[in-house]
C-alpha positions as CSV (number, residue, x, y, z in Angstrom):
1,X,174.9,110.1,17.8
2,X,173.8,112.7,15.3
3,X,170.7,114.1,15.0
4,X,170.3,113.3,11.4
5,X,171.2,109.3,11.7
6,X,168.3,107.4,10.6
7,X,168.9,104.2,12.8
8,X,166.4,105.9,15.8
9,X,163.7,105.7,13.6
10,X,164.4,101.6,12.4
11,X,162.4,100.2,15.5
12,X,159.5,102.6,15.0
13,X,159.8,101.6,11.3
14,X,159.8,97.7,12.0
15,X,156.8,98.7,14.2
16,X,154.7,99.7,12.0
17,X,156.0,96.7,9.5
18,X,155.3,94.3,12.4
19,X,152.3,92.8,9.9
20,X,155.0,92.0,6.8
21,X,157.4,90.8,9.0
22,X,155.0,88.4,10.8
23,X,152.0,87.3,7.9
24,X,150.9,84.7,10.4
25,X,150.6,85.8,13.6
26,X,148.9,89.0,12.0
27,X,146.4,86.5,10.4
28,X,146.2,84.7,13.9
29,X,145.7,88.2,15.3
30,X,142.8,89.1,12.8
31,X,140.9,86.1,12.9
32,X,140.6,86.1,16.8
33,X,139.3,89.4,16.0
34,X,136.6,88.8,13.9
35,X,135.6,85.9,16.0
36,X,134.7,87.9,18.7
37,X,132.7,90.6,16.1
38,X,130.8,87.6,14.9
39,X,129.8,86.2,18.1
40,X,129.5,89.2,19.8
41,X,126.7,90.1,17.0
42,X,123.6,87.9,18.1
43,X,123.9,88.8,22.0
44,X,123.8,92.7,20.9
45,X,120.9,94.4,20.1
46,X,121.5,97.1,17.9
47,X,118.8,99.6,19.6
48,X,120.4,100.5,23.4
49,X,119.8,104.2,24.8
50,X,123.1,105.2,24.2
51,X,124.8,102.1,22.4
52,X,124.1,98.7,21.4
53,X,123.3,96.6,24.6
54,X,124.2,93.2,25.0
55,X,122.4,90.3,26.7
56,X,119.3,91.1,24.4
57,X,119.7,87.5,22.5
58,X,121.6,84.0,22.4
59,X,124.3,82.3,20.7
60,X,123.6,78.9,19.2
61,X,125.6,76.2,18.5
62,X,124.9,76.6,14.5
63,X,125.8,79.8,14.7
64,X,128.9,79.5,16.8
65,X,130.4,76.7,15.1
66,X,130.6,77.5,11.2
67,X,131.9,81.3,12.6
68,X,134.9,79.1,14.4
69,X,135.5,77.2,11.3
70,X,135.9,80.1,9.1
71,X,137.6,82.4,11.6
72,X,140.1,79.6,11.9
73,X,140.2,79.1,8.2
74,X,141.2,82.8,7.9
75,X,144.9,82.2,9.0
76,X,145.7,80.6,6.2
77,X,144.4,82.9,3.9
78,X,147.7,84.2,2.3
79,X,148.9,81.0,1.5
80,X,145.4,79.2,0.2
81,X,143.6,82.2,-0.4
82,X,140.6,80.4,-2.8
83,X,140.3,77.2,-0.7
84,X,140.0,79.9,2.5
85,X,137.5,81.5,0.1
86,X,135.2,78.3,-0.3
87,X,135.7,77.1,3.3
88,X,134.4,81.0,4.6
89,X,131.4,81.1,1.9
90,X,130.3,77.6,3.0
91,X,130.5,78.0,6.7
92,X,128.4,81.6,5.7
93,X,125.9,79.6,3.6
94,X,125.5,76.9,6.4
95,X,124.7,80.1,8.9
96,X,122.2,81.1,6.8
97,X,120.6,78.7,6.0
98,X,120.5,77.8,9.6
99,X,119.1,81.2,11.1
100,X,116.6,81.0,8.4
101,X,115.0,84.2,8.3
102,X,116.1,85.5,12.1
103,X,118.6,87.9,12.5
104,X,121.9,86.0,13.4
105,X,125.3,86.2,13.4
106,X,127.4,88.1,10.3
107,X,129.9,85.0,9.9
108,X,129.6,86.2,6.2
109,X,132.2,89.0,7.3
110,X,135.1,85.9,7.2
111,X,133.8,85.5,3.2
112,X,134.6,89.4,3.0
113,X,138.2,89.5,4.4
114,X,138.7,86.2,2.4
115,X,137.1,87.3,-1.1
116,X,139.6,90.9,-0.5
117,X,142.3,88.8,0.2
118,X,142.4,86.5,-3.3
119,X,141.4,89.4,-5.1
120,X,144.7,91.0,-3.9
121,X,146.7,88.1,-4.4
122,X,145.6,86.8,-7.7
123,X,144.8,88.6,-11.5
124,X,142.3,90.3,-12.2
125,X,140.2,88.1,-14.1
126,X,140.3,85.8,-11.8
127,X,138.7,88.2,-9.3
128,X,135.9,88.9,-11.9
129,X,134.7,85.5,-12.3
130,X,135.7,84.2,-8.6
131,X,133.9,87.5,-7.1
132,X,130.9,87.3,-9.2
133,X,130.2,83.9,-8.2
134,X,130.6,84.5,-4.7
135,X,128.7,88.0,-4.2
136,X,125.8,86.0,-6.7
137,X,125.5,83.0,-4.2
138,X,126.1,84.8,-0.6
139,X,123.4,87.5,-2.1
140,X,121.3,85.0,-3.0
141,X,121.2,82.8,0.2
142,X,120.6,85.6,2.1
143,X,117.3,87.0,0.2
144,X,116.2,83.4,-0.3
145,X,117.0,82.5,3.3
146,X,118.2,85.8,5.4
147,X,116.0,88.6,6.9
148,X,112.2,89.3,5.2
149,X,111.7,91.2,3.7
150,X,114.5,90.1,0.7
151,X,115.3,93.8,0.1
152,X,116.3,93.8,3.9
153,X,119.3,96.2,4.7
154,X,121.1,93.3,5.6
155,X,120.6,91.3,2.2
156,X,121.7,94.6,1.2
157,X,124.5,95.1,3.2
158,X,125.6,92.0,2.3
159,X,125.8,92.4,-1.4
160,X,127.7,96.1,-0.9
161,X,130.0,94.6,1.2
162,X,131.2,91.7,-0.7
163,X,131.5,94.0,-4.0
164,X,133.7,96.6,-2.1
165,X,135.9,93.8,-0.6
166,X,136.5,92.1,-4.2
167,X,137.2,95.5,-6.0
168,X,139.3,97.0,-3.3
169,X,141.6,93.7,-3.0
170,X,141.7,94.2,-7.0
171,X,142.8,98.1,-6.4
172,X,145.7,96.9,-3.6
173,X,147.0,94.1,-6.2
174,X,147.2,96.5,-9.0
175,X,149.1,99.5,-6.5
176,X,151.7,96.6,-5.7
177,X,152.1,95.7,-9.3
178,X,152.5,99.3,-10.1
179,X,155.1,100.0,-7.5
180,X,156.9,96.4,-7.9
181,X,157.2,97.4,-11.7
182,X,158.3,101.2,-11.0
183,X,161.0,99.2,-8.7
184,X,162.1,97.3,-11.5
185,X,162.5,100.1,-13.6
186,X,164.4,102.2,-11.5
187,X,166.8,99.1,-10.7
188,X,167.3,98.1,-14.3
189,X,168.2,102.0,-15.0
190,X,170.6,101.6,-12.6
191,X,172.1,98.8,-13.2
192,X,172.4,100.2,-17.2
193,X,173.7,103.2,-15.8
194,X,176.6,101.7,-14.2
195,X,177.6,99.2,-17.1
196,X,177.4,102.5,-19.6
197,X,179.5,104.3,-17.0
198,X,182.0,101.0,-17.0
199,X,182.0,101.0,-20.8
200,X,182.6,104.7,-21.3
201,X,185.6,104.1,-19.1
202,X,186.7,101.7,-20.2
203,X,186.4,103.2,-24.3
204,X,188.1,106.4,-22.7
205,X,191.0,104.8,-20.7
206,X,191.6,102.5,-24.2
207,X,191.2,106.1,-26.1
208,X,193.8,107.5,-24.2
209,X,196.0,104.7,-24.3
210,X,196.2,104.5,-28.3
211,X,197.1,107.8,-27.9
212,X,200.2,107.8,-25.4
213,X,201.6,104.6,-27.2
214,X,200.9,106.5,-30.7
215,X,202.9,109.4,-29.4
216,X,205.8,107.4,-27.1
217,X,206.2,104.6,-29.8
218,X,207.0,107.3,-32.9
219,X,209.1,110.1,-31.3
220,X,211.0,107.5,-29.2
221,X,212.0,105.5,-32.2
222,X,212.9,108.5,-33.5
223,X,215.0,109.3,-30.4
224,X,217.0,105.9,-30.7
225,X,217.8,106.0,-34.2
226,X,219.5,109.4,-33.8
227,X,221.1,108.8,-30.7
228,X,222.6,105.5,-32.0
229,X,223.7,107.6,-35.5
230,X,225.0,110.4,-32.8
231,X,227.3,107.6,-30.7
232,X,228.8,105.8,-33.9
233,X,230.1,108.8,-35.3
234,X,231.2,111.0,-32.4
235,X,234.4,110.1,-32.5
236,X,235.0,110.4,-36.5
237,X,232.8,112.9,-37.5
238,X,231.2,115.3,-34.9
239,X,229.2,117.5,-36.8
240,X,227.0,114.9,-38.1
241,X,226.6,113.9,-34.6
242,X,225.7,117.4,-33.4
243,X,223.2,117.3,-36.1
244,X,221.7,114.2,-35.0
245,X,221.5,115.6,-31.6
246,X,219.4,118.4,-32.9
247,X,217.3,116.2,-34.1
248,X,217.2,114.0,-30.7
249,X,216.5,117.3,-29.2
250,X,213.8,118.2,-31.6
251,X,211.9,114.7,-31.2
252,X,211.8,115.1,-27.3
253,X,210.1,118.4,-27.6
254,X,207.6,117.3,-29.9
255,X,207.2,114.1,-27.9
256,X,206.6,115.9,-24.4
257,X,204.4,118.7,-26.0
258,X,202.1,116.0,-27.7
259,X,202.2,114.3,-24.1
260,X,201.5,117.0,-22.6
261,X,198.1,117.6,-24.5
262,X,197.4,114.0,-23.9
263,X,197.6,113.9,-20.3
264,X,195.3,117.1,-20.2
265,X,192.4,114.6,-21.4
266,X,192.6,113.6,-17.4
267,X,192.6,116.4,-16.6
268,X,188.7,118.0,-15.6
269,X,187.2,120.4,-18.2
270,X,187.3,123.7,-16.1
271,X,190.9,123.1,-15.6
272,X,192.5,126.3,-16.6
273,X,195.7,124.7,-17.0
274,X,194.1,121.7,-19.4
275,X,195.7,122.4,-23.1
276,X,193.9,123.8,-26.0
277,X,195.5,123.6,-28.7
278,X,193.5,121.4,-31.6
279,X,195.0,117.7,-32.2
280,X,197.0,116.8,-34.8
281,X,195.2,116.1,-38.5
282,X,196.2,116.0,-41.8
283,X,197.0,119.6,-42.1
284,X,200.1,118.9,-39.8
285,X,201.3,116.0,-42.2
286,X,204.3,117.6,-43.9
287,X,205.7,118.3,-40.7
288,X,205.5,114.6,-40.0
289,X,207.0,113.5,-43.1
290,X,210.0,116.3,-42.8
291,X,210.7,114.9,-39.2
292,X,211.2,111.6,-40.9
293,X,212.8,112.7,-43.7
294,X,215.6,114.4,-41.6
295,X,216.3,111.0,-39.8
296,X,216.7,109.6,-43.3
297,X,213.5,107.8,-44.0
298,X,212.9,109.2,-47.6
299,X,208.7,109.8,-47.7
300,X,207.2,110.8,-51.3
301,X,203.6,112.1,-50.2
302,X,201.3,112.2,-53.0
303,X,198.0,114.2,-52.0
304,X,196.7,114.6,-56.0
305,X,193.7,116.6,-54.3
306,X,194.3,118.3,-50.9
307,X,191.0,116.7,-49.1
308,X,188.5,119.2,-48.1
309,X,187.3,119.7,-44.6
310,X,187.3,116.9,-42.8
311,X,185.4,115.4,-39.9
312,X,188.2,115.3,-36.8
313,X,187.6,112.0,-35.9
314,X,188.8,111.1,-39.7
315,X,191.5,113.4,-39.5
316,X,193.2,112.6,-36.5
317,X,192.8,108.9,-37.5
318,X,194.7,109.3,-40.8
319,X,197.4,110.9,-39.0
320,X,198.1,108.3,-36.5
321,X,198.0,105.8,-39.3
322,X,200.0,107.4,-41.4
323,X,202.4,108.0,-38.1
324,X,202.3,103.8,-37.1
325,X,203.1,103.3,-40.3
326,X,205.8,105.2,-41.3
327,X,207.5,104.3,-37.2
328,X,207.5,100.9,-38.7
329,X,209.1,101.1,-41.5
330,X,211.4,103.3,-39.9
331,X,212.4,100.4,-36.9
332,X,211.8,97.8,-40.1
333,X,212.2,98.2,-43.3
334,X,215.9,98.3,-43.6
335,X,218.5,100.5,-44.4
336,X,217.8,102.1,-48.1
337,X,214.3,101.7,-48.0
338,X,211.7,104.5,-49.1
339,X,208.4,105.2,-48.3
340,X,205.1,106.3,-50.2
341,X,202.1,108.0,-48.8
342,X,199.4,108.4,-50.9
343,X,196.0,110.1,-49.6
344,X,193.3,110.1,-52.2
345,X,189.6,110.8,-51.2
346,X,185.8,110.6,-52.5
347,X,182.8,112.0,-51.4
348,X,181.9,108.8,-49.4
349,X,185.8,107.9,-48.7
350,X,188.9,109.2,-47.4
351,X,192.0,106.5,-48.1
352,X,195.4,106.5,-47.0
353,X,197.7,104.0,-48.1
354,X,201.4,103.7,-47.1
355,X,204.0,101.8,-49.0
356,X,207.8,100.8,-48.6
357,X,210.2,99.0,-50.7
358,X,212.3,97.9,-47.8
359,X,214.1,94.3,-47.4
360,X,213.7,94.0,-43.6
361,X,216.4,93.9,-41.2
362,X,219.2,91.1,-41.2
363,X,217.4,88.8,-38.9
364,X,214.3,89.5,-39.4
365,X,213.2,88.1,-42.3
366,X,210.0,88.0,-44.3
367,X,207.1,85.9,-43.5
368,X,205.1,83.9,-46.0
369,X,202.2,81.4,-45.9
370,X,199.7,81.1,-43.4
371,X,196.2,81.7,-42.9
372,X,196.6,85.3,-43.2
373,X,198.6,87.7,-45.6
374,X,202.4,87.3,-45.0
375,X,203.4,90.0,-43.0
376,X,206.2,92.0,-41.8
377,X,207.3,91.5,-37.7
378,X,206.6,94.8,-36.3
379,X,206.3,96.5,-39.8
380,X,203.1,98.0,-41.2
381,X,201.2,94.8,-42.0
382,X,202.5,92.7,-38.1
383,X,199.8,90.7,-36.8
384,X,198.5,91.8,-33.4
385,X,199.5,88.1,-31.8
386,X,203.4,88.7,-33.3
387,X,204.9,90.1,-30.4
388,X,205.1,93.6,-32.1
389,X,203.8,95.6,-29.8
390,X,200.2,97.3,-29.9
391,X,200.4,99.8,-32.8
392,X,198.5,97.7,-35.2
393,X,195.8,97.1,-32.3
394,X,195.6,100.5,-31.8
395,X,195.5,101.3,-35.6
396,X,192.7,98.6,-36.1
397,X,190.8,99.7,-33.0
398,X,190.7,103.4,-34.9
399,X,189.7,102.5,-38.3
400,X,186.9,99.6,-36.9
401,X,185.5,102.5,-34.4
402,X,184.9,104.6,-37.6
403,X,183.4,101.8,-39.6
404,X,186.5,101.3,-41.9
405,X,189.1,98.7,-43.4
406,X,192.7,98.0,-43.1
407,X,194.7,96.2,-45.3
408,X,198.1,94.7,-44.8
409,X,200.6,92.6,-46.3
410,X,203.2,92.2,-48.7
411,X,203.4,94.0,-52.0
412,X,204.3,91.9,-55.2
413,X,207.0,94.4,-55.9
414,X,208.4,93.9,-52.9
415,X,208.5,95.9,-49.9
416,X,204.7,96.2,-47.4
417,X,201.8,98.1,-47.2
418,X,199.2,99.6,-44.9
419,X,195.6,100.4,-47.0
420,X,193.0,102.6,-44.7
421,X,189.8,103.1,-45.9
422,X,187.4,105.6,-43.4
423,X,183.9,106.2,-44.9
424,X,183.0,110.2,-44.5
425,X,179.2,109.5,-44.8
426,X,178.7,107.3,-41.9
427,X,180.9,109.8,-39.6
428,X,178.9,113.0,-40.7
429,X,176.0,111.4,-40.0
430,X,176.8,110.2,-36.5
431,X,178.7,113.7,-35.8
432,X,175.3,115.9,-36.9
433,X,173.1,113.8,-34.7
């Protein structure tokens, strides 16, 4: 067994706990103990040679039978802690009374432990008013009826003592109110700091997800296209299938470097071999469009004002909607159908806004009706529940993180669109603080 193991010290620890384990026998214990003080206190005479000698007087019946009745009251004194009160304080009032005027025996030490005890276990008014009546009636017996004369160190004694034992019971109950709520702090901060940990999980493992799919679903749509254009026209004309190669070859590169810089998110941020390089933003965007364009998408951007500098979460937001939507209507528009993407921005806006002319595919035909715009399957505008996949989840999921609105649905012209609308305000205020 090592050294350091706690589990040695457990029995010494339930040892010394042995009086919260067991309330009741520790009240059995302590009333038995202050029986014996009480009646052990008229048969002592306080002035010996060396110590107090006993023998030197007698014990009565009215003294010894109120001290049994409060003694035994005492073991109930966690659970009934103001009838134990009034049961002690009579039995003490009876003894004094009784004595009248001889020394006798302290039975009001029963009233003590019992006035300590409620103090501890109720509030603190309470205590006041319950306290105050007791210390002004045990006082009061005993100067009326106790030793002569009424200033008497006992009458005295008595009064100190009963004080003490109500303002130190008030000083134990507002310790364990201190510690129970200190407790309850710390649990509660734990208990926040695991759901915040489970949330910012959970936001980064969603994060990195929108970003993977972003990546896999555009450059692998790419891939197919080109490798299906590559396939149907080996055979009769090879250099457009060499060409279309190239550009299977090209999408793969992009598609594993862009991977590769969003796997390094996992990675831990002293990793030397995480990637640096910035992520992709508007500045990269007529790279994206070419790379459509060379798969014969036609694309007409229209940027009347390049934007200024942007925050990144805006930027890299426009890109991946601009990217979702232009996959689409790639995989959906149909064949002869051209695409528009128009960025415009304010100084409390940035909006990006992507339109085709497209048909839709044979067999897969417009919808119209419904509750909800009509909208393309799998184009810009699919609902999240229309089987398309998650690209318009993940677009959504974007533009509501940064406080924005999308827009789909079906142009009158014909054709879809996509309508993003980030506000810059709300972002540069979050990003300075």
């Amino acid at each position: 067994m090592s050294l350091l193991d706690p589990r040695p010290d457990a029995p010494r620890a339930g040892r010394f706990q042995w009086h919260r384990t067991h309330p009741l026998a520790f009240d059995a214990v302590l009333a038995v103990a202050v029986l014996v003080c009480i009646l052990c206190g008229p048969v002592a005479g306080p002035h010996g040679p060396h110590a107090p000698r006993l023998g030197t007087g007698h014990l009565s019946t009215a003294t010894a039978v109120p001290a049994a009745l409060a003694c035994a009251a005492l073991v109930l004194r966690r659970r009934l802690p103001r009838t134990v009160l009034a049961v002690t304080g009579g039995c003490t009032l009876v003894e004094l009374l009784a004595r009248s005027g001889d020394p006798g025996a302290p039975v009001a030490a029963s009233a003590v432990i019992a006035l300590y005890t409620l103090a501890s276990r109720t509030d603190r008014p309470t205590t006041w008013r319950v306290g105050a009546l007791t210390i002004a009636l045990l006082t009061a017996a005993a100067m009326l009826y106790g030793p002569r004369p009424w200033y008497a160190q006992e009458n005295i004694a008595l009064f100190a003592w009963t004080g003490m034992a109500a303002a130190a019971g008030d000083a134990v109950r507002s310790r364990r109110a201190v510690v129970d709520a200190i407790r309850e702090r710390a649990e509660r901060a734990e208990r926040t700091r695991e759901e915040e940990a489970r949330r910012r999980v959970a936001e980064e493992r969603l994060r990195i997800a929108r970003e993977l799919h972003d990546v896999v679903a555009h450059h692998i749509a790419l891939v197919n296209v080109q490798a299906g254009v590559a396939s149907h026209v080996m055979d009769s004309r090879p250099d457009q299938a060499k060409q279309a190669l190239a550009h299977v070859r090209e999408a793969s590169r992009s598609a594993l470097e862009e991977l590769r810089t969003t796997v390094g998110l996992l990675r831990q941020s002293d990793d030397p071999k995480a990637p640096t390089e910035p992520a992709p933003g508007l500045g990269v965007l007529d790279q994206l469009v070419d790379g459509f364009v060379r798969v014969g998408l036609p694309v007409d951007l229209e940027i009347p004002h390049p934007p200024r500098q942007l925050p990144a979460s805006v930027d890299l937001t426009a890109y991946r909607v601009v990217q979702e939507a232009l996959t689409n209507v790639h995989k959906h528009a149909g064949e002869g159908a051209r695409a528009t993407v128009r960025i415009l921005h304010s100084d409390s806006a940035l909006t990006v806004t992507v339109l085709d002319d497209g048909a839709g595919r044979a067999g897969i035909p417009r919808q119209k009706g419904g509750d909800r715009p009509p909208v393309e399957p799998g184009g810009p505008g699919e609902p999240e529940d229309s089987g398309g996949g998650h690209g318009l989840i993940g677009m959504r999921e974007r533009v509501f993180a940064l406080r924005g609105t999308v827009v789909t649905g079906p142009r009158a012209a014909g054709g879809f669109q996509v309508r993003v609308t980030l506000p810059l305000q709300t972002v540069r205020t979050g990003e300075t603080t």
